[in-house]
MARSE-744606 format. One line per field, with one value per residue (C-alpha): x, y, z negated; residue in one letter; residue number from 0. Coordinates in Angstrom, 2 decimals, padded with zeros to 5 digits. Layout:
<vodos>
px = (X|...)
py = (Y|...)
pz = (Z|...)
romar = (A|...)
pake = (NUM|...)
</vodos>
This chain:
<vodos>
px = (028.70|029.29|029.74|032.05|030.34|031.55|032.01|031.32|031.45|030.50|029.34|030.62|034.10|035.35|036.46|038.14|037.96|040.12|042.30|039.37|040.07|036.80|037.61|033.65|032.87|034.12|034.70|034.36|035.87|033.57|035.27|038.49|039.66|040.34|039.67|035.97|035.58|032.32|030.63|027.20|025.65|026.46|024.58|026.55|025.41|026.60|026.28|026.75|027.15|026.34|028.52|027.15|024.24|024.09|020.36|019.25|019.57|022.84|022.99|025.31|025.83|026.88|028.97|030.45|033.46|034.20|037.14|037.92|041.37|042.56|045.86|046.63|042.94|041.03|037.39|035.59|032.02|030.94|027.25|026.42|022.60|021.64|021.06|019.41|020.20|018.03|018.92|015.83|016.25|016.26|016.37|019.44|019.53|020.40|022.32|021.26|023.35|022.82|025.58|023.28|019.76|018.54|018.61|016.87|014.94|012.90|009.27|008.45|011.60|012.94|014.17|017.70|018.98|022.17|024.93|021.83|023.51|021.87|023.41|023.20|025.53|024.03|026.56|023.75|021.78|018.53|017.76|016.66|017.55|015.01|014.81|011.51|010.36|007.70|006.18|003.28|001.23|003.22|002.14|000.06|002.54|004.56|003.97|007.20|009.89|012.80|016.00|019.05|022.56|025.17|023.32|019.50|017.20|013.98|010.73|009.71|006.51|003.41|001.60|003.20|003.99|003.98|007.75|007.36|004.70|002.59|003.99|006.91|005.23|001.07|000.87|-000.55|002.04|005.10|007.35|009.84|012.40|014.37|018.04|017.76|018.32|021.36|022.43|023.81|024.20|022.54|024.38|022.59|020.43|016.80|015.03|011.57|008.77|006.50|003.39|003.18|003.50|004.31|006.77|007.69|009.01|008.82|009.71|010.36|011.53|014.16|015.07|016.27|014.55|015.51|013.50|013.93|012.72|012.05|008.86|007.70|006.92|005.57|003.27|003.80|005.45|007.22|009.41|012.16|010.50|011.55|014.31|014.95|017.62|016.54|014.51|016.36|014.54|015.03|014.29|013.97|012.98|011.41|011.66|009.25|008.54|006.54|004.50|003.02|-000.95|-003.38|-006.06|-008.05|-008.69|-005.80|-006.72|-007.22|-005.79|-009.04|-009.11|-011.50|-012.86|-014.55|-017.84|-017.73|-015.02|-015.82|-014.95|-011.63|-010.77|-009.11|-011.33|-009.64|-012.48|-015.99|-016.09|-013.31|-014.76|-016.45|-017.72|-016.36|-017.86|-018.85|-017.62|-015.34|-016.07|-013.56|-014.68|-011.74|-013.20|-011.47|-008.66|-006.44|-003.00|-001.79|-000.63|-001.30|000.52|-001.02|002.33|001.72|-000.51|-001.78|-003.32|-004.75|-003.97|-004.78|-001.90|-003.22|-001.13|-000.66|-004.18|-006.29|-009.29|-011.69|-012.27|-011.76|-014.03|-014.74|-017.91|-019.65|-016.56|-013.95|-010.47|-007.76|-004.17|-001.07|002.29|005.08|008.26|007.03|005.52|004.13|001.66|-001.53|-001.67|-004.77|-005.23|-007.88|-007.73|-004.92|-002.62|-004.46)
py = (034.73|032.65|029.15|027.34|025.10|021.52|022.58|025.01|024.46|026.33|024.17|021.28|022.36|022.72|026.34|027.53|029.99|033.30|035.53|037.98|040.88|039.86|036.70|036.57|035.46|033.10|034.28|031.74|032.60|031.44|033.21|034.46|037.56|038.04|040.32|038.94|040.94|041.13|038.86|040.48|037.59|034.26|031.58|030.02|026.90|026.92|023.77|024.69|021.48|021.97|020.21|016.92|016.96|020.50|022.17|025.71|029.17|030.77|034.41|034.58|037.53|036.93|039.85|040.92|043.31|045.32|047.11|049.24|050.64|053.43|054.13|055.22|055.77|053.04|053.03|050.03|049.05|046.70|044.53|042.83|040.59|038.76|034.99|033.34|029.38|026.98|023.50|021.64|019.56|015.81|012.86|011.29|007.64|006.89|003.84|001.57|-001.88|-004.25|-007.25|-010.37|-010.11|-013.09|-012.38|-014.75|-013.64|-015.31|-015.40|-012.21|-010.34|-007.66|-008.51|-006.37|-005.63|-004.02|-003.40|-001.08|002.44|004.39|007.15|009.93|012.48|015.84|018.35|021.53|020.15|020.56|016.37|014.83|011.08|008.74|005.23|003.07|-000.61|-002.02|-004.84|-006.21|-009.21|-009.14|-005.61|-007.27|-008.87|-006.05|-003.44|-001.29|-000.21|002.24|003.45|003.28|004.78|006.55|009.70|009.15|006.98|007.28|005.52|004.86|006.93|004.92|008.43|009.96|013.47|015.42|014.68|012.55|012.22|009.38|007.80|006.58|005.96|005.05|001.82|001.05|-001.48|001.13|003.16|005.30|007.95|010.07|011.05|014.24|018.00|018.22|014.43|012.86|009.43|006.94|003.87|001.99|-000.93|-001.27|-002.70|-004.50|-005.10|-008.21|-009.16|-011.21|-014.84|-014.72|-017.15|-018.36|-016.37|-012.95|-010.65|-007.12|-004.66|-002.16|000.24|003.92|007.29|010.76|013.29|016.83|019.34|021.81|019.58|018.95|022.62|023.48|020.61|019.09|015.88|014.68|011.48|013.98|014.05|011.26|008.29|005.27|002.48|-001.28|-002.91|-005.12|-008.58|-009.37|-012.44|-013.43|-016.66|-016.00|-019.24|-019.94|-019.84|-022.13|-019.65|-020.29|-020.91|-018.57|-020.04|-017.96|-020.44|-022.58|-026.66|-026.94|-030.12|-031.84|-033.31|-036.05|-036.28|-039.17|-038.78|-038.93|-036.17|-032.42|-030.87|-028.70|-027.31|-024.37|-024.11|-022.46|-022.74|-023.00|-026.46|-028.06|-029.97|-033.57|-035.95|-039.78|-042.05|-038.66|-036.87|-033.74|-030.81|-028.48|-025.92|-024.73|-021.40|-019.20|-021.05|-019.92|-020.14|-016.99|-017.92|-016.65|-018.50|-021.86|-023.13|-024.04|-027.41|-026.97|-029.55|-029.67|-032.39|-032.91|-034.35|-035.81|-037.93|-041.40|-043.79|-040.94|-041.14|-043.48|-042.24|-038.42|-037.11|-034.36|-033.15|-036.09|-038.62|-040.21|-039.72|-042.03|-042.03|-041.11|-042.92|-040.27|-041.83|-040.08|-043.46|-041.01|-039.04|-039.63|-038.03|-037.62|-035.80|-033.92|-032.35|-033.72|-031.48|-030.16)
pz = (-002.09|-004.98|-003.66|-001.20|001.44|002.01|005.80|008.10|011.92|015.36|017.96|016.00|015.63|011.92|010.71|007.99|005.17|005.81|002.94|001.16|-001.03|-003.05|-004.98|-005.53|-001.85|000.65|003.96|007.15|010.36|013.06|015.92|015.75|016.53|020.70|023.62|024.98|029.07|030.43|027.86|027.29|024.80|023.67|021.41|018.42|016.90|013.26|010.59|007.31|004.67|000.97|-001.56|-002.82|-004.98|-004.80|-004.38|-004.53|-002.80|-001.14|-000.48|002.84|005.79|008.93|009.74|013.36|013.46|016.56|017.56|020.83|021.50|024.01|023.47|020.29|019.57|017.71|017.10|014.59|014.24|011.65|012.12|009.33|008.79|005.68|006.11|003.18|002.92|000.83|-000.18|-000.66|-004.29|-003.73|-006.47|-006.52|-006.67|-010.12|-011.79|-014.58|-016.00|-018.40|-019.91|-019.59|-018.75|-021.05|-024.64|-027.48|-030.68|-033.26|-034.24|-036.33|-035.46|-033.17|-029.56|-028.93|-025.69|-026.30|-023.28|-021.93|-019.48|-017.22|-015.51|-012.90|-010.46|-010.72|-010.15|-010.69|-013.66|-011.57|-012.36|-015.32|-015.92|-017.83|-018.76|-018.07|-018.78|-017.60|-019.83|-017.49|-018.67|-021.99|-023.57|-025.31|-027.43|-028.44|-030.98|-030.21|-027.74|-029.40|-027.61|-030.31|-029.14|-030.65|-031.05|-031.79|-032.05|-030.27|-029.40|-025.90|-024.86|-023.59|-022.01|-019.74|-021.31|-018.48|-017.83|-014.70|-012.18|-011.96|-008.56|-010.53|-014.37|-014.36|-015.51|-019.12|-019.58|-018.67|-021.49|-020.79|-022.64|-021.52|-021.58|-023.26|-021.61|-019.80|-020.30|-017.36|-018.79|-021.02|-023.29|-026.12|-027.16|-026.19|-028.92|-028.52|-031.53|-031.37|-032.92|-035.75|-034.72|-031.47|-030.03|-025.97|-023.70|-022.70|-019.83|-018.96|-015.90|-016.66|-014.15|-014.67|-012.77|-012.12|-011.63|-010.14|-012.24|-009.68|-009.06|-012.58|-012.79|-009.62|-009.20|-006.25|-005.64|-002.72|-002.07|-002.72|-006.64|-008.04|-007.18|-009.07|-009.27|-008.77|-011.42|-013.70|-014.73|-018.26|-020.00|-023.76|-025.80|-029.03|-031.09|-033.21|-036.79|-039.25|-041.31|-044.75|-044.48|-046.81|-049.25|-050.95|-053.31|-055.26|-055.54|-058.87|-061.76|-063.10|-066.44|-067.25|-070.93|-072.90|-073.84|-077.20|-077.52|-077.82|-073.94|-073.82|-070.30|-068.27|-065.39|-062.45|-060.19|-060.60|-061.22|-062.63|-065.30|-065.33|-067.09|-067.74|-064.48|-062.92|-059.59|-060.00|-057.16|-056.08|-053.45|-051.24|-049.11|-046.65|-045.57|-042.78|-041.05|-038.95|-035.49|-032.49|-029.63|-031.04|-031.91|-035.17|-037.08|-040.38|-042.82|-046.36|-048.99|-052.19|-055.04|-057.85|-060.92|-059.44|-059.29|-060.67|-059.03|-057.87|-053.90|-052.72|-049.93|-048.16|-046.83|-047.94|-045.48|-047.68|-047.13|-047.10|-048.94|-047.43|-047.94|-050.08|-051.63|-054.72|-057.12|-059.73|-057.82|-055.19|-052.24|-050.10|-047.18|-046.99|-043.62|-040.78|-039.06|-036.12)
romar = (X|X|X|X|X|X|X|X|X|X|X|X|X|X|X|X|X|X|X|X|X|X|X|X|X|X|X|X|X|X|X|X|X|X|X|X|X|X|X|X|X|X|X|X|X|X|X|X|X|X|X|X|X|X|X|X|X|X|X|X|X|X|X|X|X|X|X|X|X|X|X|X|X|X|X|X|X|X|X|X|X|X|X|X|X|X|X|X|X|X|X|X|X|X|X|X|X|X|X|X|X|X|X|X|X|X|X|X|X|X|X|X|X|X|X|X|X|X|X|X|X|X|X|X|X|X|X|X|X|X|X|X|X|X|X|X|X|X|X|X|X|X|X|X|X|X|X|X|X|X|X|X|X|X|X|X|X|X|X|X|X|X|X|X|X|X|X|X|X|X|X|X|X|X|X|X|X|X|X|X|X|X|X|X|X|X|X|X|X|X|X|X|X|X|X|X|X|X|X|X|X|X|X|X|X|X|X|X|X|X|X|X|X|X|X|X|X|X|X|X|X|X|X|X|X|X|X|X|X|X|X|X|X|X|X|X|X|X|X|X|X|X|X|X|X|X|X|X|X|X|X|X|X|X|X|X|X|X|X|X|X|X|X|X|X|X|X|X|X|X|X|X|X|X|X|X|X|X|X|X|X|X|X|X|X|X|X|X|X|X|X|X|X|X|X|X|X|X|X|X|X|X|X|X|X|X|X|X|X|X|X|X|X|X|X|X|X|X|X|X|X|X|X|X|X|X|X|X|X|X|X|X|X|X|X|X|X|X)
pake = (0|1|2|3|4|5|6|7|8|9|10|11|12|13|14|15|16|17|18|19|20|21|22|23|24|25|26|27|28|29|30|31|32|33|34|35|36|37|38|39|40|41|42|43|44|45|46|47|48|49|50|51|52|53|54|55|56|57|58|59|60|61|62|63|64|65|66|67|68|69|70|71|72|73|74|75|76|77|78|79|80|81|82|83|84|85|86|87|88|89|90|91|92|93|94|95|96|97|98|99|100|101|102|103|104|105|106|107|108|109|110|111|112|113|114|115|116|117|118|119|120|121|122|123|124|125|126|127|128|129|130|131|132|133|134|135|136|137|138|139|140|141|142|143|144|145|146|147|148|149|150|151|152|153|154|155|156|157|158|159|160|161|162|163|164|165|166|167|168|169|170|171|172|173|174|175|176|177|178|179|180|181|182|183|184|185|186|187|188|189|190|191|192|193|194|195|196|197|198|199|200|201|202|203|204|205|206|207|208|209|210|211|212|213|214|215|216|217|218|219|220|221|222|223|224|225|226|227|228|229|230|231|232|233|234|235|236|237|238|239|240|241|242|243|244|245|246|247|248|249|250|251|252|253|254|255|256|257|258|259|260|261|262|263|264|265|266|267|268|269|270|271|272|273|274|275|276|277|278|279|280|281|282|283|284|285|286|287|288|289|290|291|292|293|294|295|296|297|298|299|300|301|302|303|304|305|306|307|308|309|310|311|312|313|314|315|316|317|318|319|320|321|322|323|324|325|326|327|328|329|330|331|332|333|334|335|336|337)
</vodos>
């Protein structure tokens, strides 16, 4: 009642579906009408075939119609049993593709993986479709996964949420989203955070899932739970970036005054001021450079007007001079790139 099977056969023999009054049912003929003599039982093996990816229940009867003639009297006897059918849910394998699986970024950015569809045949809507990555050894370098299409735009969950079970998503260093309720199909970008100063390469997995929902609510999980296409292997070079280093404090310009002269100064650190055939100190504190893939050299020089001072050290170790095609100026490096 309600639903057509794919086939129906007795004994392995295909039948087919007879005229009915009741457009609401489907009526199979497994044996057709004849005169049976002196046949007291018989066993009938009957396959019934559900249509693809259907699962579910199927009310059916199995009905046996008699009728005895004597001459011009008839007599009819109907036997009719109820025969319930149910079609265990099972994933369906689902599909996923991708246009190029190596992408490039840069150092500080966002890493897009556009071309990105998953999709899924589920002709009763009893599947849901999701889309997982699995980040491994790099998680630690990324600060965010979002899903962008033409519809929404949605971050990637890193708990699980109760929306699949944990034979298909445990790991710390999966994310996954899902297609939505009802959406068979999945086409976007997949767009990937980083950390400040991060540069080198970086992989992923990307694989879609689909889940019968039969089993999300009922708590038990079976191989029949979840399917899930083959993973995809993406890889991305993040080139990197030369970032500007921090000093807390700026190197100051020293001006040197005669003796004799009444001092006049703007002192921009604590001190900036000398006197004539006397050393100048500057105190440079809480320097730094942000990089963490060790990528990057910093280095700390001092420019001065050209034969200013006598000798420049540092930490008590004089430093030397370093060649510039500037004439007019005196550069000394304090600290080499390292």
């Amino acid at each position: 009642k309600g639903y057509t099977w794919k086939e129906v056969s007795v004994d392995s023999t295909k039948v087919g579906v007879i005229a009915s009054t009741d457009v609401s049912i489907t009526v199979y003929e497994l044996l057709p009408r004849s005169v049976y003599r002196n046949v007291e039982n018989t066993n009938l093996h009957v396959q019934l075939t559900p249509s693809p990816y259907f699962s579910g229940s199927i009310d059916c009867s199995l009905v046996a119609h008699c009728i005895d003639r004597i001459g011009v009297l008839v007599s009819e006897d109907t036997y009719e049993t109820a025969v319930g059918v149910a079609v265990v849910a099972e994933a369906t394998v689902p599909l996923v593709s991708i246009a190029t699986t190596s992408f490039t970024a840069v150092e500080n950015g966002v890493i897009v993986c556009d071309s990105v569809a998953a999709s899924l045949v589920d002709t009763d809507g009893s599947e849901a479709l999701f889309l997982v990555m699995d980040l491994g050894s790099y998680e630690q370098y990324v600060t965010s996964v979002m899903w962008r299409s033409d519809t929404t735009v949605v971050a990637f969950s890193k708990n699980e949420d109760g929306l699949v079970p944990t034979m298909e998503y445990g790991s710390p260093s999966q994310r996954i989203v899902a297609a939505g309720a009802g959406r068979m199909e999945m086409r976007g970008t997949v767009e990937v955070g980083l950390v400040a100063g991060y540069s080198g390469d970086l992989g992923f997995m990307i694989w879609s899932a689909s889940v019968e929902t039969a089993y999300l609510t009922s708590g038990i999980f079976t191989n029949a739970a979840v399917a899930k296409s083959l993973p995809k292997s993406i890889i991305v070079s993040v080139a990197p970036v030369t970032n500007m280093p921090v000093t807390n404090t700026p190197v100051p310009s020293t001006t040197v005054y005669p003796v004799a002269e009444a001092p006049r100064f703007v002192a921009t650190t604590a001190e900036p001021l000398t006197m004539e055939n006397a050393a100048a100190f500057i105190t440079v504190s809480n320097w730094a450079l942000e990089d963490v893939d060790g990528s990057e050299e910093m280095y700390l020089r001092l420019r001065c007007n050209a034969n200013t001072w006598k000798t420049v050290s540092v930490d008590g170790t004089e430093v030397g001079v370093i060649v510039t095609t500037d004439v007019s100026t005196t550069v000394y490096e304090l600290l080499p790139p390292g």
